[in-house]
PASEBA-1860 file (N, C-alpha, C; in nm, 3 decimals):
! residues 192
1> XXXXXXXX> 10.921/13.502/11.414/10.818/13.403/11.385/10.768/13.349/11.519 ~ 10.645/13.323/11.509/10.585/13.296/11.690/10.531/13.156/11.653 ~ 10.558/13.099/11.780/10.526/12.953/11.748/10.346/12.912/11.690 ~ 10.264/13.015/11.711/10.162/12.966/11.626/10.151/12.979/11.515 ~ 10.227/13.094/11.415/10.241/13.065/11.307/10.316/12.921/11.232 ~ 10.408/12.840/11.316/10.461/12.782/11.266/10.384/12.588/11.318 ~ 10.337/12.613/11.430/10.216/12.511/11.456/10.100/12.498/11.395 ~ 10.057/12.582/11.317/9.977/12.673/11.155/9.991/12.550/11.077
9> XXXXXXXX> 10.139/12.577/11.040/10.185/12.505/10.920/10.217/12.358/10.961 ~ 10.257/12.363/11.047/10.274/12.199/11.095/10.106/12.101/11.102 ~ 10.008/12.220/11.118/9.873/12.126/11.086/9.846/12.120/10.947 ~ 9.891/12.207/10.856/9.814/12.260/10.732/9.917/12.085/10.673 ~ 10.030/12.099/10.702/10.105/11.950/10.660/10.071/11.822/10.680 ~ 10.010/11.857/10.827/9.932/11.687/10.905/9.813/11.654/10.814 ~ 9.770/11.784/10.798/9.620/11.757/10.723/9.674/11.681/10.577 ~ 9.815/11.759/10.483/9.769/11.692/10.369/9.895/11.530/10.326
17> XXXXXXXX> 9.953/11.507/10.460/9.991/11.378/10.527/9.879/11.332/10.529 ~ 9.787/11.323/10.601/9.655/11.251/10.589/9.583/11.220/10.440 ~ 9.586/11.360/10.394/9.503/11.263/10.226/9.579/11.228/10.151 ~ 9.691/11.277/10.154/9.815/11.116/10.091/9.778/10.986/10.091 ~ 9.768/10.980/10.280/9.767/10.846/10.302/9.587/10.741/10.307 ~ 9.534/10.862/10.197/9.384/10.807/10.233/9.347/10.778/10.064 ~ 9.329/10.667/10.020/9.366/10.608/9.911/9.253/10.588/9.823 ~ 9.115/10.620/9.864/8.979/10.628/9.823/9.008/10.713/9.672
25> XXXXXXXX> 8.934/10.693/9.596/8.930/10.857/9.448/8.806/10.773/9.374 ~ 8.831/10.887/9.254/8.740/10.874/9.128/8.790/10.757/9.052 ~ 8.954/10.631/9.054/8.990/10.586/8.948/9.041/10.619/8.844 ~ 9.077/10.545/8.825/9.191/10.553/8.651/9.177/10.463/8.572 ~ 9.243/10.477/8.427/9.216/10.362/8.304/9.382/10.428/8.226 ~ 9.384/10.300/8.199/9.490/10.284/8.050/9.469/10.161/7.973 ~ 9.548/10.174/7.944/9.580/10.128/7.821/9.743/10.087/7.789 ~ 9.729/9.906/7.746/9.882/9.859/7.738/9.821/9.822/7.604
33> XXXXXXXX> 9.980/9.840/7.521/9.990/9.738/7.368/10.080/9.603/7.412 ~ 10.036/9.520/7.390/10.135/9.401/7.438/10.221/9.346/7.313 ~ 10.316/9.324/7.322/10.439/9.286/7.197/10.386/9.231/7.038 ~ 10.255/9.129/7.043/10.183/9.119/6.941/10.121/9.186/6.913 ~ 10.086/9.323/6.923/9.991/9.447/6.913/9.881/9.463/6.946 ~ 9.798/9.329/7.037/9.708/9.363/7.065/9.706/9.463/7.190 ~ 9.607/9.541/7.207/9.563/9.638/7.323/9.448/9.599/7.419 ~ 9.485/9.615/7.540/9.373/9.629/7.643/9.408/9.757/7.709
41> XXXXXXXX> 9.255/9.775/7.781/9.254/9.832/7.825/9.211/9.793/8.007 ~ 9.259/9.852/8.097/9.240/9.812/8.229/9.188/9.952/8.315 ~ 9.082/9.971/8.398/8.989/10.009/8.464/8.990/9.996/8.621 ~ 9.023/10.092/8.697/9.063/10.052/8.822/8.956/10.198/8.885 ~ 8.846/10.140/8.984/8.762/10.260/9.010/8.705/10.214/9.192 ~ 8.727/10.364/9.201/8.729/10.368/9.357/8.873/10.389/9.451 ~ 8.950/10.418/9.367/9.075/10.477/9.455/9.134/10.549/9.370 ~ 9.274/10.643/9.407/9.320/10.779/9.382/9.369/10.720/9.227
49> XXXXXXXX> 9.386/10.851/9.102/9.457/10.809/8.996/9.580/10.813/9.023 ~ 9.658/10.781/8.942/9.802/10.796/9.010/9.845/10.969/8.968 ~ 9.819/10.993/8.890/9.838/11.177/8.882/9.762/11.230/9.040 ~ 9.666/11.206/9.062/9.599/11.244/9.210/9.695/11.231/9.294 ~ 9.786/11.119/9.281/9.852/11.081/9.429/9.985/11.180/9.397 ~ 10.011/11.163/9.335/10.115/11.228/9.266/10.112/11.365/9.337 ~ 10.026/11.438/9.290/9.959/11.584/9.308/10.000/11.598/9.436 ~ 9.963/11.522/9.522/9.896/11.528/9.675/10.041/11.503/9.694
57> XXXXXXXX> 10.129/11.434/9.671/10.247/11.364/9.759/10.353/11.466/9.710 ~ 10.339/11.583/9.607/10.458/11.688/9.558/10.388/11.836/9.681 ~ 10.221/11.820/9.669/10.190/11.966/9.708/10.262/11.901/9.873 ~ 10.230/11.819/9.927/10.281/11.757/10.057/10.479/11.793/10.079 ~ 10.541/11.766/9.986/10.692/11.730/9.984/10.672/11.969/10.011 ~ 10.614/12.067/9.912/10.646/12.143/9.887/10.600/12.212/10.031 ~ 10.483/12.180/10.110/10.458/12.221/10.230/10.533/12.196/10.375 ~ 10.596/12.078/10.329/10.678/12.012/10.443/10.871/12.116/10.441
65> XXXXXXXX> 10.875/12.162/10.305/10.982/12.191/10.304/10.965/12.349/10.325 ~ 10.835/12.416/10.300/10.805/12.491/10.368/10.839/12.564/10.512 ~ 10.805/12.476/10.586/10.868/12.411/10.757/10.966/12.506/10.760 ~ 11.086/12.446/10.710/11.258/12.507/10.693/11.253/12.629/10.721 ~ 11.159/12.745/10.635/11.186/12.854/10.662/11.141/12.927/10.805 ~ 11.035/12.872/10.787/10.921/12.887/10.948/10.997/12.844/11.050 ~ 11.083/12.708/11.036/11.175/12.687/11.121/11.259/12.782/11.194 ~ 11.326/12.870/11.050/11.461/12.897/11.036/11.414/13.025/11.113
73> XXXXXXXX> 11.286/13.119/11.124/11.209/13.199/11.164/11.205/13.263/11.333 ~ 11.183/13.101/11.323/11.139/13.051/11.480/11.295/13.082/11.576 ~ 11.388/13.012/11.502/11.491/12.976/11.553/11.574/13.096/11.566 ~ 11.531/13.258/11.472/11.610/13.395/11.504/11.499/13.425/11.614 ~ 11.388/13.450/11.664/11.339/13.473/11.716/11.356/13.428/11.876 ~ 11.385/13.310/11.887/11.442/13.252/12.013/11.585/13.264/12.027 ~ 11.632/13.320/11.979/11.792/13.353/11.935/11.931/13.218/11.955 ~ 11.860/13.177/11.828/11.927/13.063/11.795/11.957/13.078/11.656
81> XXXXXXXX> 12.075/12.994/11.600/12.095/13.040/11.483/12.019/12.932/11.350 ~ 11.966/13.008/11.296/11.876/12.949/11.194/11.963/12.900/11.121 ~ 12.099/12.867/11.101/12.172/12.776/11.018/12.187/12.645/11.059 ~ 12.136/12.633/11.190/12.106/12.487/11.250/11.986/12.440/11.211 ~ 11.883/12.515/11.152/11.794/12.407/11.057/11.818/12.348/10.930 ~ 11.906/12.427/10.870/11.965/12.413/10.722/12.109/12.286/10.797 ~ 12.121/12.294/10.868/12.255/12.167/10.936/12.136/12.053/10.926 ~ 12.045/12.052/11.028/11.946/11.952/11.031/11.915/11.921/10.950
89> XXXXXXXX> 11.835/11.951/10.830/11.743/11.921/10.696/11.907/11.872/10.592 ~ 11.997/11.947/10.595/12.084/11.846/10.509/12.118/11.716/10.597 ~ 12.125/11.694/10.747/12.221/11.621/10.794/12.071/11.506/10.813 ~ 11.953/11.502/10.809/11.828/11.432/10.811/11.826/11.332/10.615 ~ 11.828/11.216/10.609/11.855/11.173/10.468/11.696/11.208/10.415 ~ 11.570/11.199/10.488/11.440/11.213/10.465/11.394/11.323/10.412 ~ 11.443/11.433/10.485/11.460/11.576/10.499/11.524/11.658/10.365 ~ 11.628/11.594/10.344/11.694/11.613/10.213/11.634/11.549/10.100
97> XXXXXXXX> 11.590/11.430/10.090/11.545/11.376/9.983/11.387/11.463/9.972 ~ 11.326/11.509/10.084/11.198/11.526/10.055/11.235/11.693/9.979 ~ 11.276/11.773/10.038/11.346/11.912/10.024/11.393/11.903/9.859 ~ 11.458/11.770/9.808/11.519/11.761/9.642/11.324/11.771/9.566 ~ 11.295/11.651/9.599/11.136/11.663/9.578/11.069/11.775/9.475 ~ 11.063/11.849/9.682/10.950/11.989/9.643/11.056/12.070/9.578 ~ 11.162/12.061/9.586/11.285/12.174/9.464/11.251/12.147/9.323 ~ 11.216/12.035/9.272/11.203/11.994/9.163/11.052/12.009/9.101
105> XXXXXXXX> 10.969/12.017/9.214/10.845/12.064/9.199/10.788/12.205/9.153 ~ 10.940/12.253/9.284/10.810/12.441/9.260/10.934/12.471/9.134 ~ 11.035/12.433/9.090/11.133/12.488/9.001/11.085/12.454/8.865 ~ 11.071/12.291/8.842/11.064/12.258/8.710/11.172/12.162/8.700 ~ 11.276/12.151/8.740/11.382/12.080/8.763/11.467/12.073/8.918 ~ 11.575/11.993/8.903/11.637/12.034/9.021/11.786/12.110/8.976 ~ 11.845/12.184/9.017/11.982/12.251/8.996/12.050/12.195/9.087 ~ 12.038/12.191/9.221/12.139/12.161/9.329/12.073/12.029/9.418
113> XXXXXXXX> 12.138/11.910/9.464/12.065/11.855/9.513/12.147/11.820/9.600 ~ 12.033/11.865/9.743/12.049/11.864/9.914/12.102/11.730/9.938 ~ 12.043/11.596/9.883/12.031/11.477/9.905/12.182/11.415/9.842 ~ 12.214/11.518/9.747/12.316/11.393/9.651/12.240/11.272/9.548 ~ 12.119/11.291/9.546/12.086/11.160/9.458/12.007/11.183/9.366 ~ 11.996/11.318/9.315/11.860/11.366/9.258/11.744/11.295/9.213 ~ 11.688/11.287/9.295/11.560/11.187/9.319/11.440/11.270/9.214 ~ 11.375/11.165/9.161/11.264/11.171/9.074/11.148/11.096/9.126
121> XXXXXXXX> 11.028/11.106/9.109/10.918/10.997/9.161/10.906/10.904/9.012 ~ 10.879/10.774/9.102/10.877/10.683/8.988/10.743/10.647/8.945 ~ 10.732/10.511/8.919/10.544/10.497/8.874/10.475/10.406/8.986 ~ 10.396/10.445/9.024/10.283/10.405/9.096/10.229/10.286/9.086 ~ 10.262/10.216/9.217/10.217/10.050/9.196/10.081/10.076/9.272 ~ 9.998/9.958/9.225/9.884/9.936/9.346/9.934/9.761/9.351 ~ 9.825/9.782/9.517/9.823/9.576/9.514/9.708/9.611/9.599 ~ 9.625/9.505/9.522/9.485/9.524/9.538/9.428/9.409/9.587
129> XXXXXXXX> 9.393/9.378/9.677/9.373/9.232/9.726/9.265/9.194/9.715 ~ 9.223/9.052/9.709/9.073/9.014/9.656/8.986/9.072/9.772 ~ 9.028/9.136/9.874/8.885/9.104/9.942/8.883/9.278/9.938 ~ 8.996/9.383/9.925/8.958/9.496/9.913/8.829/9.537/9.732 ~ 8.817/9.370/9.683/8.751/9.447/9.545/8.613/9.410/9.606 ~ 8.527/9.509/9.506/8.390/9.458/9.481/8.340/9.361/9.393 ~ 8.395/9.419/9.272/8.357/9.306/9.174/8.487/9.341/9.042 ~ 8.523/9.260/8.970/8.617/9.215/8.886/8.555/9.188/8.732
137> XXXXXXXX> 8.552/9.257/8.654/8.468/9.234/8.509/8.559/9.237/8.387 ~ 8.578/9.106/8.339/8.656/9.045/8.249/8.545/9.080/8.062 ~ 8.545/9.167/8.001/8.539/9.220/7.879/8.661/9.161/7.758 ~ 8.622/9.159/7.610/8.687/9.127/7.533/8.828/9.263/7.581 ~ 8.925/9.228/7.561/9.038/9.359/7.570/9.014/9.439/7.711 ~ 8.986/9.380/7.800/8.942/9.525/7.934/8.913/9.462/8.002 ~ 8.982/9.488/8.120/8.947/9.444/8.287/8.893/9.534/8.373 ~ 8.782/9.558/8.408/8.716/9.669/8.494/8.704/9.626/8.711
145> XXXXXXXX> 8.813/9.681/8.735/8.814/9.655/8.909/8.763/9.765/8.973 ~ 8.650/9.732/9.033/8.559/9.815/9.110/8.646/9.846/9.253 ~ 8.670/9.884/9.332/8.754/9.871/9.487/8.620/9.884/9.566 ~ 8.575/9.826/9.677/8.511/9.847/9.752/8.584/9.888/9.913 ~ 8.660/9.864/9.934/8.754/9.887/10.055/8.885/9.954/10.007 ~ 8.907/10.070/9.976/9.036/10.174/9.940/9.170/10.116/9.995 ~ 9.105/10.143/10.220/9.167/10.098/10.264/9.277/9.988/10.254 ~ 9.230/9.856/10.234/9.293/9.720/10.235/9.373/9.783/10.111
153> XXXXXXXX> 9.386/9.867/10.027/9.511/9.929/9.889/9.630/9.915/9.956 ~ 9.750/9.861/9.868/9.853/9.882/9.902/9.907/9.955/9.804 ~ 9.950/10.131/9.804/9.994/10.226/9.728/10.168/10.183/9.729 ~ 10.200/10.210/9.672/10.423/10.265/9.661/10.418/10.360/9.559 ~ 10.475/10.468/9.549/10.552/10.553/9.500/10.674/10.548/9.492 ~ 10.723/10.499/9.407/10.881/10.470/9.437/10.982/10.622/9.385 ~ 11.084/10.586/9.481/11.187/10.719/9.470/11.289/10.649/9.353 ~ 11.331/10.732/9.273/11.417/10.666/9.224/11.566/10.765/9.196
161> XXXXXXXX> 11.660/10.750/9.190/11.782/10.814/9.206/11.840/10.858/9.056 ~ 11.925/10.918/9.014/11.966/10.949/8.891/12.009/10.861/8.822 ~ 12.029/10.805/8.858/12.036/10.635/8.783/11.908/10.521/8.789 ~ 11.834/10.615/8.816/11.688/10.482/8.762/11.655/10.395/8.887 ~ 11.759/10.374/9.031/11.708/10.318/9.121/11.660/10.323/9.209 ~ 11.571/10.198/9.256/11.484/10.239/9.344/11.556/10.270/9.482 ~ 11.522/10.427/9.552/11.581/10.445/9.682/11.464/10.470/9.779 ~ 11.331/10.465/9.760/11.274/10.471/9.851/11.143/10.473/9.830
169> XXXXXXXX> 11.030/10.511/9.891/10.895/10.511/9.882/10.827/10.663/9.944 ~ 10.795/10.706/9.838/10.772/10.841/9.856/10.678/10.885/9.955 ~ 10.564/10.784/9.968/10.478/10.794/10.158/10.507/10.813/10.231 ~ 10.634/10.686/10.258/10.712/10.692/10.348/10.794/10.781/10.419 ~ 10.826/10.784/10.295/10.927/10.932/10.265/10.841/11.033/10.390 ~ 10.761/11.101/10.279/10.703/11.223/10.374/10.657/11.228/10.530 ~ 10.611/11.074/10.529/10.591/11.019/10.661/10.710/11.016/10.792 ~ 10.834/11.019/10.726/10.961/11.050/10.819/10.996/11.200/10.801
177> XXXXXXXX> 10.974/11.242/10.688/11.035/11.380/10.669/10.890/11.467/10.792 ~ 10.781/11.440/10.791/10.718/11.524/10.909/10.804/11.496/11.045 ~ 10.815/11.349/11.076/10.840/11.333/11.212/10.964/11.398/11.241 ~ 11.076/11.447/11.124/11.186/11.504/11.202/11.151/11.617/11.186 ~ 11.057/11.713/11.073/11.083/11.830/11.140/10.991/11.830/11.276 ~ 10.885/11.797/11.336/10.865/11.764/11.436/10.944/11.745/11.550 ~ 11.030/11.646/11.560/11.174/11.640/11.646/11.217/11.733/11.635 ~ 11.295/11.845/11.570/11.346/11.936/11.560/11.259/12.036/11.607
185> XXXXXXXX> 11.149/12.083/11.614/11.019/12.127/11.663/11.027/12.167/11.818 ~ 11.009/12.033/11.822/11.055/12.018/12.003/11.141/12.031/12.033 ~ 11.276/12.007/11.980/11.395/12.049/12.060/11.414/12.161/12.032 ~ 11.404/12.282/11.937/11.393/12.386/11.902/11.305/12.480/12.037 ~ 11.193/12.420/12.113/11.097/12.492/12.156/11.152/12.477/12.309 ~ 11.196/12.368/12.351/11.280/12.261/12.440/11.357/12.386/12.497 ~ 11.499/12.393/12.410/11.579/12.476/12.415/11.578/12.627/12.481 ~ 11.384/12.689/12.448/11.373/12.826/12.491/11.383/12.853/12.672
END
């Protein structure tokens, strides 16, 4: 494996690190029943649905874990032993949790988990601050929030563990899981 194939993939990742973290979309709507049965419905337009983010933050987890092999590539080629990326990515907690992720992604489930915690993505908060809206439209049953500034969004994806708790924030997440294979990158290249 030659290091431009694998600097390839390290952009093709930066790039979709970036529309993760770029929070603009088409919007979403649901729908709550509240304990007396009435229903509303709520309207949120001008940033990602949460299936969108979703999308973007699994195809992201499945490209990043990608890496590993390209790594592992790199590392017979410079004649080093490619079981020191598989040491790294388990002995990295980011690395592992992101790696359980995209396992659970391209599989359907997870069978073995790198992390120990078999992590699931949880549900998608926003916090939307008055000055990121445009306008706010109060309807019988329905709240319609326009976003005019994406930006000012505050997204979480929460990680949650086999027991339902919260262990982390899945942005985040991917946001550390690049920088070490990165570190590893360089000391990998370092080394030649």
């Amino acid at each position: 494996m030659d290091a431009v194939s694998v600097a390839q993939l390290f952009d093709r990742a930066a790039h979709f690190s970036k529309v993760v973290s770029t929070f603009g979309g088409s919007g979403c709507a649901w729908s709550y029943t509240f304990p007396d049965g009435e229903t509303h419905r709520y309207i949120i337009n001008g940033i990602k649905s949460p299936d969108q983010l979703e999308h973007e933050v699994l195809t992201l987890a499945i490209w990043l874990w990608s890496l590993k092999d390209y790594l592992k590539g790199r590392a017979a080629t410079l004649g080093r032993d490619p079981q020191d990326v598989e040491a790294y990515a388990s002995g990295d907690p980011s690395l592992a949790l992101s790696a359980d992720i995209a396992n659970a992604a391209k599989h359907g489930k997870l069978t073995n988990s790198r992390s120990g915690k078999w992590p699931k993505l949880g549900r998608l908060r926003y916090e939307i601050p008055q000055e990121a809206m445009r306008t706010i439209t109060f309807r019988a049953f329905e709240v319609e929030t326009d976003v005019a500034c994406p930006d000012l969004v505050t997204l979480e994806l929460p990680i949650l563990d086999s027991n339902g708790l919260e262990i982390g924030d899945a942005l985040q997440l991917m946001t550390r899981a690049l920088f070490a294979w990165e570190r590893f990158n360089k000391e990998l290249e370092r080394a030649d």
